[in-house]
C-alpha positions in Angstrom: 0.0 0.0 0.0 1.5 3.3 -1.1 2.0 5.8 2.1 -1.6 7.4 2.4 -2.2 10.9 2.2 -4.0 11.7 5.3 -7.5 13.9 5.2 -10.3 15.1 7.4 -12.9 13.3 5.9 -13.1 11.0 3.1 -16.4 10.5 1.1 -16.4 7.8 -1.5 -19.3 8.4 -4.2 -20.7 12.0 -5.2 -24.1 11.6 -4.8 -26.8 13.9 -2.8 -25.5 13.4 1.1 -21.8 12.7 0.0 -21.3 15.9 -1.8 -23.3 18.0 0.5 -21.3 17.2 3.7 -18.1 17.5 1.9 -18.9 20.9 1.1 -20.3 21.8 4.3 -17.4 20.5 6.1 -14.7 21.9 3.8 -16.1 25.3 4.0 -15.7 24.8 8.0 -12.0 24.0 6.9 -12.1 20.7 6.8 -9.5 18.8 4.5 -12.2 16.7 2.3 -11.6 14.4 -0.1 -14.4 12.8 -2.6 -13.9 9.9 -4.5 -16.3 9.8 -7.7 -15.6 7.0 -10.3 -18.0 8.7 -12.9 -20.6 11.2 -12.2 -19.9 14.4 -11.3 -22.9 14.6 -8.1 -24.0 11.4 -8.4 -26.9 9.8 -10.7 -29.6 12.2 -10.0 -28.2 15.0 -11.9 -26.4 12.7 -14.8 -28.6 9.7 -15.4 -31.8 9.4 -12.6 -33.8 12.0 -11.2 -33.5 15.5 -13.0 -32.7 14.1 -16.8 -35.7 11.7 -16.4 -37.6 14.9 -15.4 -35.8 16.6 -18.8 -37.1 13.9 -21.2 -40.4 13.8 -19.5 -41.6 17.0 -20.1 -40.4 17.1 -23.6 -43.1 14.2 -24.1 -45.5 16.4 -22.3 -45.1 19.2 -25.1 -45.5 16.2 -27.8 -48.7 15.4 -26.1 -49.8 18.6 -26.0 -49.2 19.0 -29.4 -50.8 16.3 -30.6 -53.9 17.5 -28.5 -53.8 20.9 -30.0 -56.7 20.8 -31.7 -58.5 20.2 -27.9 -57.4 23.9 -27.4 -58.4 25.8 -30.3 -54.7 25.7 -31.8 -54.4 24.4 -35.7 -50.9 22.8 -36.4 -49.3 21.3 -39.7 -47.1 18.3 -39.8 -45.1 17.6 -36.9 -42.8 14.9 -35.8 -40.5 14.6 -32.8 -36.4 14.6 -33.1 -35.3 12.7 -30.7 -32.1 13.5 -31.6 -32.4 17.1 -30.2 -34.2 15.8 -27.3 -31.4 14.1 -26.4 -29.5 16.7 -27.0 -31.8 19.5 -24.7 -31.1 16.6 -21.9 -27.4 16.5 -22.7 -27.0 20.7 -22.3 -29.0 20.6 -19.0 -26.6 17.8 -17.4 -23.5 19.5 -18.6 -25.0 22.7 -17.0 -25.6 20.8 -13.8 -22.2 19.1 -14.4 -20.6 22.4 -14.1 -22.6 23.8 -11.6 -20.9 21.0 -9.2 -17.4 21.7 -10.2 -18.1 25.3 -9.3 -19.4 24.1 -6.1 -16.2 22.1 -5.3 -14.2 25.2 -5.8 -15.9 27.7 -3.8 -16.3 25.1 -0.9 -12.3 23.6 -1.1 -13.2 20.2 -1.0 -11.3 17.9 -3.7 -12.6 16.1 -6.1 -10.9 12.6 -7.0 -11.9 11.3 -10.3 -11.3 7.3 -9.8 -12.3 3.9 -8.8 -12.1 3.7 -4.7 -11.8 1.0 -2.4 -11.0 0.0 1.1 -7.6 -1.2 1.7 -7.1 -0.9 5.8 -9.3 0.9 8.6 -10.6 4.5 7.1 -8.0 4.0 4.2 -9.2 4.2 0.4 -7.0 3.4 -2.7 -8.1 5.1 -5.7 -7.5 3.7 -9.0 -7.5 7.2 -10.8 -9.0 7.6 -14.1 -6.4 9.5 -15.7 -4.1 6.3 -15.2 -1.6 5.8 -11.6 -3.3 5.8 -7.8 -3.8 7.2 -4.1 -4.2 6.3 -1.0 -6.7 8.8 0.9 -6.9 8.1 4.5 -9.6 9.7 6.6 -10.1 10.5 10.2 -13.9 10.0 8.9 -14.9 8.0 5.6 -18.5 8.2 4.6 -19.4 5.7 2.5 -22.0 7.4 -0.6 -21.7 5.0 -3.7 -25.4 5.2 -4.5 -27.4 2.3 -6.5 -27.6 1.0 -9.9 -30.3 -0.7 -12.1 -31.2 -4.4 -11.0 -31.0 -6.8 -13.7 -32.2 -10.6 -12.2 -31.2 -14.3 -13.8 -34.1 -14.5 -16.0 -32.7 -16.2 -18.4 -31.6 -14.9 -21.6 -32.0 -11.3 -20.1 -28.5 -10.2 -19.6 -27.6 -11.4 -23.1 -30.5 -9.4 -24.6 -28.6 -6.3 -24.0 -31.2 -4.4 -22.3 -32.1 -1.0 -21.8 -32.0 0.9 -18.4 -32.8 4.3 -17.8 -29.5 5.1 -17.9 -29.6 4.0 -21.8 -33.3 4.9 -22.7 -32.4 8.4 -21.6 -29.8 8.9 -24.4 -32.1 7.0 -27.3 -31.3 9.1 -30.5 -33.9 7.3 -32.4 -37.6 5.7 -31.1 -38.3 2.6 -30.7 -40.8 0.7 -32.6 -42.2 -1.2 -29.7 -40.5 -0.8 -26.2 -41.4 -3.4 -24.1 -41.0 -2.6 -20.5 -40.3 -5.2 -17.7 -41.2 -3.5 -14.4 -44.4 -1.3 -13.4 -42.5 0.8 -11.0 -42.1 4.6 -10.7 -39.0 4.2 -13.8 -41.0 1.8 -15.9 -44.1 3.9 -15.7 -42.3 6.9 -16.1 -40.6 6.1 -19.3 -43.4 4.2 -20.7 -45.8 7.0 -20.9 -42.8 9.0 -22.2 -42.0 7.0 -25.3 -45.9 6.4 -25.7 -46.0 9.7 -26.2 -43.2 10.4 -28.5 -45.0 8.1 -31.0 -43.7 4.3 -29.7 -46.2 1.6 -29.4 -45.3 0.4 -25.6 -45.9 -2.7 -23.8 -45.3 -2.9 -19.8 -45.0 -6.4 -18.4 -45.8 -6.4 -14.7 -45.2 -9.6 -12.2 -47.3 -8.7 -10.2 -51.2 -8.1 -10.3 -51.1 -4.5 -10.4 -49.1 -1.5 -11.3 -47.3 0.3 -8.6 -49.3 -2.6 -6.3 -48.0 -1.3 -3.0 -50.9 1.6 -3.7 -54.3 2.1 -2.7 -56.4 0.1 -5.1 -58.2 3.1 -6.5 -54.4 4.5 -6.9 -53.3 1.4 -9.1 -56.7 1.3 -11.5 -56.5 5.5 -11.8 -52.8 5.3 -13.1 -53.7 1.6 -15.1 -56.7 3.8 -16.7 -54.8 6.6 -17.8 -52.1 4.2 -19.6 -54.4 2.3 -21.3 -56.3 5.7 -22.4 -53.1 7.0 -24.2 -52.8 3.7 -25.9 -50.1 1.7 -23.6 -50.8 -2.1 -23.4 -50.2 -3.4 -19.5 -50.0 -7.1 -18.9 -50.1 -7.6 -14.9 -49.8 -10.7 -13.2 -47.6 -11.8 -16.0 -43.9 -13.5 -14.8 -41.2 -13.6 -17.8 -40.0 -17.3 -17.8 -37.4 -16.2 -20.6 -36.0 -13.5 -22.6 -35.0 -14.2 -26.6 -33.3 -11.7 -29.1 -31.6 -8.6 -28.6 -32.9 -5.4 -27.5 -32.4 -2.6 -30.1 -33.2 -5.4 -33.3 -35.7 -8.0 -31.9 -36.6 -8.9 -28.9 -39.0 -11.6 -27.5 -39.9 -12.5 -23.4 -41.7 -15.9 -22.8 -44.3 -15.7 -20.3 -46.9 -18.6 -19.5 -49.4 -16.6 -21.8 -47.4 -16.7 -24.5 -44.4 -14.4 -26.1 -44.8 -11.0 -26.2 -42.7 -9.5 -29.1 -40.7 -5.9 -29.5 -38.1 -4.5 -30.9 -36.2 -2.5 -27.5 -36.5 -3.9 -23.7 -36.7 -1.6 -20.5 -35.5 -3.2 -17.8 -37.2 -1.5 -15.1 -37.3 -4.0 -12.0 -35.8 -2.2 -8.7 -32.1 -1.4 -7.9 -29.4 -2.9 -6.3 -26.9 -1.3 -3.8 -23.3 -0.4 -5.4 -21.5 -2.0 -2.2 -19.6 -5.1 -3.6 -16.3 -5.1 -4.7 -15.3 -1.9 -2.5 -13.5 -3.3 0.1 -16.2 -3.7 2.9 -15.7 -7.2 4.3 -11.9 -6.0 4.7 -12.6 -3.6 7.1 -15.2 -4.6 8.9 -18.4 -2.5 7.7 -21.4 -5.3 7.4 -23.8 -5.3 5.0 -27.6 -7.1 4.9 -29.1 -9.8 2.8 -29.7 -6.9 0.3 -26.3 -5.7 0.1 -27.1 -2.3 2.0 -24.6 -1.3 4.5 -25.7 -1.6 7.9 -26.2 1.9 9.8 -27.9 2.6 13.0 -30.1 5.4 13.5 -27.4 8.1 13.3 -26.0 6.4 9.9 -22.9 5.0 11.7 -21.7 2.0 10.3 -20.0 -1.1 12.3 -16.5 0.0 11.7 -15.0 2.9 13.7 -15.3 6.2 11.9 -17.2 5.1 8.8 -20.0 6.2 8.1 -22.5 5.6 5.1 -25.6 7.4 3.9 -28.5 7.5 0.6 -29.3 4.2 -1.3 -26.1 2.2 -0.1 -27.1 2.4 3.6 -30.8 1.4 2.6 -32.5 4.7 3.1 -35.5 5.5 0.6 -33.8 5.6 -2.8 -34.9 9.0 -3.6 -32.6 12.3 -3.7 -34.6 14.4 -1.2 -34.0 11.2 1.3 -30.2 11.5 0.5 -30.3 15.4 1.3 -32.0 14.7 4.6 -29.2 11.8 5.2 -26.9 14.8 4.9 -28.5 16.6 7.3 -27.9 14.2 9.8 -24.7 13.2 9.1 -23.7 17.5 9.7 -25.1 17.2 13.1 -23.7 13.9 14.3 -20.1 15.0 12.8 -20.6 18.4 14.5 -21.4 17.4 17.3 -25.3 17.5 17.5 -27.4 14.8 17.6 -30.1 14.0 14.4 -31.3 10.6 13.6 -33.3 9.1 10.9 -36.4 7.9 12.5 -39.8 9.1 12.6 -39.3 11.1 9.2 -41.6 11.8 6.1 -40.9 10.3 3.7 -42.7 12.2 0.6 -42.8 10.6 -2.8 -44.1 11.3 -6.8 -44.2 9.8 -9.5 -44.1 12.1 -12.8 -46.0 10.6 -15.1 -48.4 13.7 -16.2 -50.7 14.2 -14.4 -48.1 13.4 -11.2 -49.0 10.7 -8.4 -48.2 12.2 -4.8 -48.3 10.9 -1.5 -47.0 11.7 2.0 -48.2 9.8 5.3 -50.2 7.0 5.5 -52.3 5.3 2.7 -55.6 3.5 3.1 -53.5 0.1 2.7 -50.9 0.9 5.4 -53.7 2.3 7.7 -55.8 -1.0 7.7 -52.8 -3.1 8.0 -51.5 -1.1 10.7 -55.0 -1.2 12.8 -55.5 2.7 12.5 -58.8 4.0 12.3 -59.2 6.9 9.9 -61.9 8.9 8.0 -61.4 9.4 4.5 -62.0 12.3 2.4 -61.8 12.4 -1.3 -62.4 14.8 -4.1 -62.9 13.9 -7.9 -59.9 16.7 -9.9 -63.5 17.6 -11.8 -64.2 19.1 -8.3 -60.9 21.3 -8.4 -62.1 24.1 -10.8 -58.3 24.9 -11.9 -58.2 21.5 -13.2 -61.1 22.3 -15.3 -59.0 25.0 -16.7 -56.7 22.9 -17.5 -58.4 20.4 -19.5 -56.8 18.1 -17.1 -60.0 16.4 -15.0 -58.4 12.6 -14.5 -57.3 12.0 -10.7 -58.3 12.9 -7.3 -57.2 14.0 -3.8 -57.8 12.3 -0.9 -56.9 13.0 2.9 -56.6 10.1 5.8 -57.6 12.5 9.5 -57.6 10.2 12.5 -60.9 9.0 13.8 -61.3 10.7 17.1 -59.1 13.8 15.9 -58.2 16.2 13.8 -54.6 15.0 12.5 -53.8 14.2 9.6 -52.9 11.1 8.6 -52.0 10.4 5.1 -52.5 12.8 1.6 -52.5 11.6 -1.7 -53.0 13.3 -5.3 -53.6 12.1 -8.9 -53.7 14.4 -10.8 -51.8 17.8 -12.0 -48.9 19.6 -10.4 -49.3 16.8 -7.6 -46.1 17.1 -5.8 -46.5 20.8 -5.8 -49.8 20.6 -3.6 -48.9 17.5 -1.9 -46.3 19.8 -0.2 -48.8 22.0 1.2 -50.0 19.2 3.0 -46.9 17.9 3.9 -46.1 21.8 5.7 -49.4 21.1 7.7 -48.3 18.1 8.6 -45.0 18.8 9.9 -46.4 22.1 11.9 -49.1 19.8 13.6 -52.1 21.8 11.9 -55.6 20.4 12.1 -57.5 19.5 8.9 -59.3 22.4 9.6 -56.4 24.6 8.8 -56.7 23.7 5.7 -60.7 23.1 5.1 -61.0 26.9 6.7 -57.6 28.7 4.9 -58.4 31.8 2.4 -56.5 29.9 -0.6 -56.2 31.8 -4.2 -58.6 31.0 -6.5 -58.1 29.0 -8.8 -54.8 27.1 -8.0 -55.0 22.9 -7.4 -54.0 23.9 -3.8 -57.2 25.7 -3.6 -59.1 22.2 -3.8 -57.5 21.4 -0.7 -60.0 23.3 1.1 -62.8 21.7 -0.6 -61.3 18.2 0.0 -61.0 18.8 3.9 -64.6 20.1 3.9 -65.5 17.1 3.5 -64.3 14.9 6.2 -66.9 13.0 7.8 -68.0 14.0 10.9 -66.3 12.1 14.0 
């Protein structure tokens, strides 16, 4: 081992909490070091979260073109380039890209551009990718190396050359048919996308629903909408086998029967980026999953290391990961923050969005908590109407004896944004009636909060 070059702290992977403790600590005047093998901030800016986001809304403006008519606008011939949408992706991540670098300046933390792995107690060896290597050695190592796409031993599915995200993102040219193995939050995502953009779409499910952890009303409002904009959805359907290749022809066996396309989405989960890094050497553990054990103040089981977002097991979403970086500050400052008993607010941007925070209907029951419900058709929100955009609902979980509230979800448009609103009250303890009796503007979709809360049963 070459002699190591000795630092305050050590983060190994770029992503949400890695990079934002770095810079907080280095700005304190901290020596940091971050070990990134690849993406400047991690995936959400480069290949997840905000480029998904990108491509998204581009097939929002193809929809709305193609509805044009719907609002009074004649149009000629039209066709979408996916070339340049590709392309209005690539400038906004290289944008972002930069906007990181600048970040590391300002804040003095260094940036190592390599492959990292343990090599003794709080010791990294970086295989740099301009050629040669360190050895960084931290009085504090968090470990931050994120997640990537799950493929399982289907077989025949590996040798398909499938698509991820990661690939469907930087498609120059539309597939024919994309079939799409997974009817989670990424498979829905890019299904309606590509739908959109003019591919025919088929999603295979497992399981007996789409996003089946939902309320049932949840999974047939989101099934409906698919189906509306012409996307075929075969649930309860297991692939025995996978034929072809992805990009030329591509068939997956099911009990059924074959279903046929020309590309394959591989959208089934994530798996933890913790093997080959050293761990077992060391002494940091890591569960069935492959997630690095933490306890409640993200400590690991080796002195001095911590680890933090989707490699530790917390929600894999980016707002999780910045919340993991708020309590690594405080527990490497010297306060005292711990993971438990957050929110944990999701959605899911197909258009309109899917939003929830709190409990759902399913979790209440299975939980034994008694609720009243409240729910609002989006025809009932008159800035929907407006909209043209009348598919969804709200719908509010306050405690039986009470006035808490218990769970909030929202189908329908600029979800997240109003789910938020909810999630304040929440957090602040407010009544339902804070919200039933608040002077909101008319007409926003947060004004149909009021309408939804005055209408909670009585007690």
């Amino acid at each position: 081992m070459a002699h190591p070059e000795d630092y305050d702290v050590v983060v190994l992977g770029s992503g949400a909490p890695g990079k934002l403790v770095a810079w907080a600590l280095a700005s304190r005047g901290q020596r940091v070091a971050v070990v990134e093998r690849r993406y400047v901030g991690g995936a959400c800016p480069n290949i997840a979260c905000l480029p998904s986001k990108n491509i998204i809304h581009d097939a929002r403006v193809a929809d709305l073109v193609r509805r044009s008519a719907e609002f009074g606008i004649s149009r000629g011939e039209w066709q979408v380039d996916m070339a340049a949408v590709r392309d209005r992706k690539r400038k906004m991540v290289d944008g972002l890209v930069e906007m990181h670098l600048a970040k590391y300046r300002e804040s003095g933390a260094e940036l190592v551009m390599g492959s990292g792995r343990f090599v003794a107690p709080r010791t990294i060896e970086v295989a740099l990718n301009e050629g040669g290597s360190r050895t960084l050695r931290g009085k504090t190592v968090v470990i931050n190396t994120g997640s990537r796409a799950r493929l399982d031993d289907t077989p025949g599915l590996a040798e398909s050359g499938p698509l991820t995200h990661v690939e469907a993102l930087e498609l120059d040219r539309l597939p024919e048919h994309l079939l799409v193995l997974g009817g989670g939050y990424v498979g829905l995502e890019l299904a309606q996308a590509f739908r959109r953009f003019g591919s025919r779409v088929t999603i295979v499910e497992r399981n007996g629903a789409l996003i089946h952890r939902e309320d049932e009303d949840v999974t047939k409002a989101v099934e409906r909408l698919l189906r509306d904009e012409g996307i075929e959805i075969r649930t309860g359907t297991a692939v025995e086998r996978v034929e072809g290749t992805s990009g030329d022809s591509v068939r997956l066996h099911t009990a059924g029967g074959a279903i046929e396309g020309t590309h394959l989405l591989v959208a089934g989960g994530r798996t933890p980026n913790t093997d080959g890094i050293g761990l077992e050497s060391v002494g940091v553990e890591v569960d069935a999953r492959g997630h690095i054990k933490v306890d409640e103040r993200l400590r690991t089981t080796a002195e001095g290391v911590w680890a933090a977002g989707d490699c530790a097991g917390s929600p894999y979403f980016t707002h999780i990961g910045e919340d993991d970086f708020r309590v690594l500050l405080a527990n490497l400052t010297g306060g005292d923050r711990v993971t438990t008993g957050r929110q944990v607010p999701y959605c899911l941007f197909t258009d309109p969005e899917l939003a929830r925070v709190g409990l759902s209907e399913r979790e209440a029951k299975e939980s034994g908590v008694s609720y009243r419900l409240a729910k609002l058709p989006m025809q009932g929100v008159l800035r929907a109407r407006t909209l043209s955009e009348t598919q969804g609902f709200f719908k509010a979980l306050v405690e039986a004896d009470g006035e808490r509230i218990l769970g909030f979800t929202a189908f329908g448009p600029e979800a997240g944004e109003v789910m938020a609103v909810v999630q304040v009250a929440i957090l602040a303890g407010l009544p339902y009636t804070a919200l039933r009796d608040a002077v909101l503007t008319h007409p926003t979709m947060a004004e149909g909060l009021a309408g939804l809360f005055g209408s909670v049963p009585n007690g």
